[in-house]
C-alpha positions as CSV (number, residue, x, y, z in Angstrom):
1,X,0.0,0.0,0.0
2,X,1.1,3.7,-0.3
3,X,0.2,6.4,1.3
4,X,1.3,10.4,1.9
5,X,0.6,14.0,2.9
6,X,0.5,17.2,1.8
7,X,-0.1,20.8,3.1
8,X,-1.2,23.8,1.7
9,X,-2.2,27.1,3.4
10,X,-5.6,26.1,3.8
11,X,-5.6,22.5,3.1
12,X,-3.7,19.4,4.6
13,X,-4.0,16.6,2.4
14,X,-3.5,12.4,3.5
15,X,-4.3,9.5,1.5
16,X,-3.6,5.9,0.8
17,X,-3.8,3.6,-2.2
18,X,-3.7,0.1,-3.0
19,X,-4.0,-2.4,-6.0
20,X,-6.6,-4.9,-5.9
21,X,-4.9,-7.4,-8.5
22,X,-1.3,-7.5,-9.1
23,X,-2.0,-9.0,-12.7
24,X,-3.3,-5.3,-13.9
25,X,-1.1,-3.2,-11.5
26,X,-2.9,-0.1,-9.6
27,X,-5.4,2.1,-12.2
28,X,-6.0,3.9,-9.0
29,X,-4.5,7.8,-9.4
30,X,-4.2,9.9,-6.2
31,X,-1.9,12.9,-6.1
32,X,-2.4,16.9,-4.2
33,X,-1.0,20.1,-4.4
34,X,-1.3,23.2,-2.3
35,X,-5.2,23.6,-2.1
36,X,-6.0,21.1,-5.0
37,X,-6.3,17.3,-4.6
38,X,-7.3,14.9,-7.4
39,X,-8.2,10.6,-7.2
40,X,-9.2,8.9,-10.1
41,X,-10.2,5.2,-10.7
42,X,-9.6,4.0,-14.1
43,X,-11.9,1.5,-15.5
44,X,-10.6,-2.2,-15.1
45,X,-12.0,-3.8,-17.9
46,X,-11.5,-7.4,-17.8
47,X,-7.9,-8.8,-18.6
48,X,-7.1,-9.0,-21.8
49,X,-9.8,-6.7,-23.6
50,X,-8.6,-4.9,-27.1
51,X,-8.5,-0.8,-25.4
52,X,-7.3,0.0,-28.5
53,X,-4.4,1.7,-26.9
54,X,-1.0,0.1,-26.3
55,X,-0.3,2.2,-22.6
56,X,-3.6,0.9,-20.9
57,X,-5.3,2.2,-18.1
58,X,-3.1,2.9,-15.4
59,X,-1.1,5.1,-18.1
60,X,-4.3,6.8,-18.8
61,X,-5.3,7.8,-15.0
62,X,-1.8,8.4,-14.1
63,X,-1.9,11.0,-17.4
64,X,-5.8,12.7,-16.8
65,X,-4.5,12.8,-13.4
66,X,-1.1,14.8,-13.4
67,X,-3.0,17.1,-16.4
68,X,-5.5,17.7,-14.5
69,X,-3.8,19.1,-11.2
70,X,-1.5,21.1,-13.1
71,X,-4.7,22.7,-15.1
72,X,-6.7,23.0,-11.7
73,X,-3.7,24.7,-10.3
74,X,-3.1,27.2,-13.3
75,X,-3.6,30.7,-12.2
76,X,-3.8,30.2,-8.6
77,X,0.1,32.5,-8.8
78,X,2.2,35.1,-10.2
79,X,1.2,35.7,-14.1
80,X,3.4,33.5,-15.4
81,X,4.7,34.0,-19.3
82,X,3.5,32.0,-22.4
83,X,4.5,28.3,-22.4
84,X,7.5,27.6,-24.9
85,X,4.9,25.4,-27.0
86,X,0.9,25.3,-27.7
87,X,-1.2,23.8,-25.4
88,X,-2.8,20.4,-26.3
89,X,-6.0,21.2,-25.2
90,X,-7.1,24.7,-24.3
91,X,-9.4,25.8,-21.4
92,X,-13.2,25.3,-22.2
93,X,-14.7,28.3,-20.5
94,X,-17.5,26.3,-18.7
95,X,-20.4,27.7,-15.9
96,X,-19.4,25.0,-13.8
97,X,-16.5,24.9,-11.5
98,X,-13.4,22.8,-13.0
99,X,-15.6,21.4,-16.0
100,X,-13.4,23.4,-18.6
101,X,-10.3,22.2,-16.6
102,X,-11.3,18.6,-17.1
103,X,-12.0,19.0,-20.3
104,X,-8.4,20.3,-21.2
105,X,-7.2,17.9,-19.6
106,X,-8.8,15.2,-21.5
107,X,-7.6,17.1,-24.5
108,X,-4.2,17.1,-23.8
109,X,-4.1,13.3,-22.9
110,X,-6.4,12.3,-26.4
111,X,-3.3,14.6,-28.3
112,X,-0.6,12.4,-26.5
113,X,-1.7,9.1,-27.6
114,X,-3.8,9.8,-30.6
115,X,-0.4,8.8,-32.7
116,X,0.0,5.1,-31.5
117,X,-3.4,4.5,-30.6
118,X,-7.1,4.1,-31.8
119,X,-9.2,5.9,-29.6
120,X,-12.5,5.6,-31.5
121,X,-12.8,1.8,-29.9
122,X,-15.4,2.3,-26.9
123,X,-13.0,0.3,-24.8
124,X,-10.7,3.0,-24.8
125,X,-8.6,3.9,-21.1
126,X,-11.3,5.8,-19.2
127,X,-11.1,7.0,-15.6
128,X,-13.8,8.0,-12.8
129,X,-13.1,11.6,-11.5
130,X,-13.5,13.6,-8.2
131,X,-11.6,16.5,-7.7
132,X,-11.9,19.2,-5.3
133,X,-10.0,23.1,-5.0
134,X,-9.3,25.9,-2.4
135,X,-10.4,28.9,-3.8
136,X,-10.3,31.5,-2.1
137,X,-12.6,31.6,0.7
138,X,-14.6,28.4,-1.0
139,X,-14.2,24.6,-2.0
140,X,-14.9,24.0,-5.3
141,X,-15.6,20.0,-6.4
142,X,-16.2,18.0,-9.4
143,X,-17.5,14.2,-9.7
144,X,-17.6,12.2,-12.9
145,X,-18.5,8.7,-12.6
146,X,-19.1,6.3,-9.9
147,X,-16.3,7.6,-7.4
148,X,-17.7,9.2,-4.4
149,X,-16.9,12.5,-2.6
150,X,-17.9,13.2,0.8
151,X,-18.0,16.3,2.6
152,X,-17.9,16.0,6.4
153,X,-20.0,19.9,6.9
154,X,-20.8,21.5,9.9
155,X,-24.5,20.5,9.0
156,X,-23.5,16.9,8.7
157,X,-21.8,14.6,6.1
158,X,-23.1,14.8,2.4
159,X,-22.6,12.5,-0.4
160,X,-22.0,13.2,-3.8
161,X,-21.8,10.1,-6.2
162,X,-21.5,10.5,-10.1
163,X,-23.2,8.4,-12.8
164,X,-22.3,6.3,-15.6
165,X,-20.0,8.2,-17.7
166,X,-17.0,8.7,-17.7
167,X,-13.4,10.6,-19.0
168,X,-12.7,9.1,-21.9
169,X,-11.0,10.5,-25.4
170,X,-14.2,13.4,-25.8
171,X,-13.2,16.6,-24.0
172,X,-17.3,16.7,-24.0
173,X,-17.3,14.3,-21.5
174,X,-16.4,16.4,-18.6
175,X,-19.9,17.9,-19.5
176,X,-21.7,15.0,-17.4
177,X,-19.6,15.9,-14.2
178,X,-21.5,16.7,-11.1
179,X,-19.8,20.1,-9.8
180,X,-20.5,22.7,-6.8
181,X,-19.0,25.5,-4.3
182,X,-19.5,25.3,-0.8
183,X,-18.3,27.9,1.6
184,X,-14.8,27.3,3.1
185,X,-15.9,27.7,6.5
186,X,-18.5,25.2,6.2
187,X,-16.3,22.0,5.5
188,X,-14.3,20.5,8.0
189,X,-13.2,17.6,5.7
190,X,-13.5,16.2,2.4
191,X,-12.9,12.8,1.0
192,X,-12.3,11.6,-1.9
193,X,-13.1,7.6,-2.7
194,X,-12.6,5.3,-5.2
195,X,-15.4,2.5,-5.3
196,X,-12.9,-0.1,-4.3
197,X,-12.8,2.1,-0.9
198,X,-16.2,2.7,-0.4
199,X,-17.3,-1.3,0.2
200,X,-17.3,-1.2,3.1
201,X,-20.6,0.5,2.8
202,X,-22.3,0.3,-0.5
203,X,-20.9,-3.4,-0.9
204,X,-20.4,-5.2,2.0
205,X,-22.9,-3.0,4.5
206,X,-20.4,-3.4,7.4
207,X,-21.2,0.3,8.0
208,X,-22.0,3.2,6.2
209,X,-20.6,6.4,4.8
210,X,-20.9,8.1,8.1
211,X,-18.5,5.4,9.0
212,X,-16.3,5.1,6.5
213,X,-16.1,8.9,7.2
214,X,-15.4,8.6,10.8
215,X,-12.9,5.7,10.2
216,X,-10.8,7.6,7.3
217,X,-10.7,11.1,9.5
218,X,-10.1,9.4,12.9
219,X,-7.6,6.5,12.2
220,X,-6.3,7.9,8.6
221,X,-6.9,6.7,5.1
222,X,-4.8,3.7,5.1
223,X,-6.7,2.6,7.9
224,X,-9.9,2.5,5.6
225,X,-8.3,0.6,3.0
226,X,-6.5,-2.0,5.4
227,X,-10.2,-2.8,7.2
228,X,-11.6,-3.0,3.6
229,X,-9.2,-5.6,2.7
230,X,-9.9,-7.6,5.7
231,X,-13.5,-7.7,4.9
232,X,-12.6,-9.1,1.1
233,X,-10.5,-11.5,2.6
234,X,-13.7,-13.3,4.8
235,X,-15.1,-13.6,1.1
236,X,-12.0,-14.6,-1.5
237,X,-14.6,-16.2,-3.7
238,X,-16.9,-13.6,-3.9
239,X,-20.0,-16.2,-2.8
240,X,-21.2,-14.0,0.3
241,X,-20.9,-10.8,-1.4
242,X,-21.1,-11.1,-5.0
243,X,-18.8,-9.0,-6.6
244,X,-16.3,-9.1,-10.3
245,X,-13.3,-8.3,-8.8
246,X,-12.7,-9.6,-5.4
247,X,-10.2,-7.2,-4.1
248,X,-10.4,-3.7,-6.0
249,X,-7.8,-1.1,-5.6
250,X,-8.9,1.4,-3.2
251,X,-7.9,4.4,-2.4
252,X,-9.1,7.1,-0.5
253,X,-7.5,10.6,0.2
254,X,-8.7,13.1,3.0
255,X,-8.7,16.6,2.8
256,X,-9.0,18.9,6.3
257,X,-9.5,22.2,6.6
């Protein structure tokens, strides 16, 4: 398992993540910068399906992943020159917080492998998204998929859960993205889940997301992830709780304020 932490003014940032089948490696992405944090679960289609693309899927999260970031983080200092070459993918102004971001960032990754690989197959690399960003005196947040944020509020915990599409190769995509503000003041933590750390709950029903909060912010992320892999391990066959992968990676990163 790995795990970390960063801090930024407003923001201190701990996670954990861990592959669920060593076969396929970790298509798990977690990474945070000053006031921006990012987890993505790339979609683990089953072993040996034609993506069309000859990095696979862990290449494709780790790439949305570091693109994104960087684009979430652009602006947030000094005016900064020109870059030395053309963006891949320009900023989509968007209504929505971080929806334009994603959607460069989707851009830029589409440009990179577009060469070498087919991206018109509908097994393409695609990823789950939740992203959330200091700004200013607010949080912004994004979901795209089946990941799940949770904000622990003053008010009490709230749930956001995306649907059924995800990034793929169409900038557009970031379009289906559940987004919102919430005032800084009002958040005392957020967390940010994969689905293979949320089974606790939605899978298992050992407890539930007030729980897996609790557990995550009080004993730490890797905590989360170690208690989920004790609960797949009752179950290696998957007979109790059916399920097509039985370990998942997991991870889960919390954000406090």
């Amino acid at each position: 398992m790995d795990d970390g932490t960063g801090e930024g003014s407003a923001m201190r940032v701990t996670w954990a993540t861990d592959e669920g089948d060593p076969r396929r490696g970790n298509e798990d992405f977690v990474a945070a910068a000053p006031g921006a944090a990012v987890v993505l679960d790339g979609c683990g289609l089953a072993l040996g399906t034609d993506l069309g693309c000859v990095h696979g899927t862990a290449w494709y999260s780790r790439s949305l992943g570091t693109r994104l970031l960087a684009r979430m983080l652009d602006g947030s200092g000094p005016p900064a020159g020109p870059p030395v070459g053309p963006p891949e993918g320009a900023h989509v102004r968007a209504g929505r917080p971080l929806v334009g971001r994603l959607a460069g960032a989707i851009a830029d990754v589409a440009a990179a492998h577009r060469a070498t690989c087919d991206l018109t197959v509908p097994t393409t690399p695609a990823a789950t998204v939740v992203a959330v960003r200091v700004r200013g005196d607010v949080l912004d947040y994004l979901v795209l998929a089946d990941s799940t944020l949770l904000l622990d509020c003053r008010d009490g915990l709230r749930e956001i859960t995306g649907g059924r599409c995800w990034a793929g190769s169409d900038p557009a995509g970031a379009e289906n993205a559940i987004t919102g503000t919430v005032p800084l003041r009002d958040v005392r933590h957020a967390l940010l889940l994969t689905d293979g750390a949320t089974r606790l709950a939605d899978r298992f029903g050992v407890t539930d997301r007030a729980g897996l909060a609790r557990l995550a912010v009080e004993s730490g992320p890797a905590a989360l992830v170690e208690r989920t892999r004790e609960v797949e391990r009752t179950d290696p066959g998957a007979v109790r709780w059916p399920r097509g992968k039985p370990h998942d990676d997991a991870t889960a990163a919390v954000c406090a304020f």
